[in-house]
N, C-alpha and C positions, 0 to 999 in steps of 0.2 A: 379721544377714546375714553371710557368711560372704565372706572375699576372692575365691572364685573365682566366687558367684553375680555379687556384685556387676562383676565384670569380662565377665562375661558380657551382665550388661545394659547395658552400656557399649560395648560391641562393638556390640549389636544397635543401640541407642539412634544411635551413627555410622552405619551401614548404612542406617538407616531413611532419614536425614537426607540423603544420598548419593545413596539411590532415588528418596526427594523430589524432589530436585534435578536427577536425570538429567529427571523424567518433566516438570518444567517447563519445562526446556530444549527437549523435544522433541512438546511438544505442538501443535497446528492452530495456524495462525491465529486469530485474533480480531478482535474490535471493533476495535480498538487498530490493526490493519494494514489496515483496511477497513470496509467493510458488510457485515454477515452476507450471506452469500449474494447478494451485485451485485458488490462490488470486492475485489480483493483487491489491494494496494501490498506490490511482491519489494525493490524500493529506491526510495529510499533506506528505512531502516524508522525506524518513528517515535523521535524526539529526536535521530537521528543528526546528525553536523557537516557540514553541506554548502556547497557554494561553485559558483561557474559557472565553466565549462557546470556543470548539474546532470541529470543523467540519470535519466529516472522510467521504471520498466516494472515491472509488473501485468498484469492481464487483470482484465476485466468484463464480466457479462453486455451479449448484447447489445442488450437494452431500454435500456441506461444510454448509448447510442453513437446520434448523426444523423450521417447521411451519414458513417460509418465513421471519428467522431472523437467528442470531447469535452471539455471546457475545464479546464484545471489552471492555477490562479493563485499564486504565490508572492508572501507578506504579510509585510511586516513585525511585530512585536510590536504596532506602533497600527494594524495595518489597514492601512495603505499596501500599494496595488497596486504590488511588483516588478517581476512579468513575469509575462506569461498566453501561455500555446501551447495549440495544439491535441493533445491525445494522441491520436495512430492506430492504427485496429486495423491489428494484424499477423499477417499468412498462418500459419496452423499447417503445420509440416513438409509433413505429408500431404496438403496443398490442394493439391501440384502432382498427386500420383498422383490423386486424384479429379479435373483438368482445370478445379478451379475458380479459381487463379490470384490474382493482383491483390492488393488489400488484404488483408485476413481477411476472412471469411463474417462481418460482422458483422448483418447479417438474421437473426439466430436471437435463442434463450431463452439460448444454451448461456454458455460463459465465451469470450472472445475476447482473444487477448493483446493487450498495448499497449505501446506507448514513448511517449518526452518528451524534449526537451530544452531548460532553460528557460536562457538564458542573461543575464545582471542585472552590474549592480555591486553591490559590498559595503556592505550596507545599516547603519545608525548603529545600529540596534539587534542584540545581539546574539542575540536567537530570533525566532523569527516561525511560519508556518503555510504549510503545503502543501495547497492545496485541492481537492478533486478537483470535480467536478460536474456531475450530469445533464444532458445536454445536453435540453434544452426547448424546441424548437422553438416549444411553442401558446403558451408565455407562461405560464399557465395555474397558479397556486400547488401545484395539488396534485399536480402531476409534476412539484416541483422535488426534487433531493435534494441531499447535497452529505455529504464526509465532509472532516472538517479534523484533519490531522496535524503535529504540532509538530516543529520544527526549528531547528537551532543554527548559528547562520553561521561561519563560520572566520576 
């Protein structure tokens, strides 16, 4: 092989590895931030270091939502219940020009944005889980859902 093939594939071989990188950076979301198509978690994102207050916003369908919330518990590594709030849906921009006001339109199928803010002491362990949760009114096992996202305390 000749020096200049070979720097050539070398050149390319970096490039490749560069584009790789850019396009995983910049890909969807995933499992990892959510449920396919119910939840999507904007912050904190998972493994980040978090401390209270801690402030949660996403948006979820709104089958995942009763009475225009839904329960987010914050766990220690053994399970220990932290802190549990309610996340609210929040108005999209445009609810005021359509005259629908108030919460978010969480009545629909569509995505409806949400907040949180859990506020806790600094737990002995240092990671633990951010849980999100179908709210369930019937009780009922098989509309339960729930997605658990891992988190590192400060």
């Amino acid at each position: 092989m000749n020096k200049s093939l070979g720097i050539t594939l070398g050149i390319a071989l970096v490039l490749g590895i560069v584009a790789g990188g850019l396009f995983w950076m910049n890909k969807k979301p995933t499992a990892s931030s959510g449920i396919p198509d119910m939840l999507v978690v904007d912050a904190p994102k998972a493994g980040s270091v978090v401390a209270s207050p801690l402030s949660v916003k996403g948006s979820a369908r709104g089958t995942f939502y009763f009475e225009a919330s839904f329960p987010i518990e914050l766990q220690d590594a053994n399970r220990q219940e932290i802190a549990v709030v309610p996340a609210q849906a929040q108005a999209h921009p445009n609810f005021a020009e359509q005259n629908l006001g108030g919460q978010g339109e969480w009545m629909t199928e569509n995505f409806v944005p949400f907040i949180a803010t859990l506020t806790f002491e600094k737990p002995t362990t240092p990671t633990g889980f951010l849980v999100f949760k179908k709210d369930n009114p019937s009780g009922l096992p098989e509309h339960d859902q729930k997605f658990e996202m891992p988190v590192m305390f400060e």
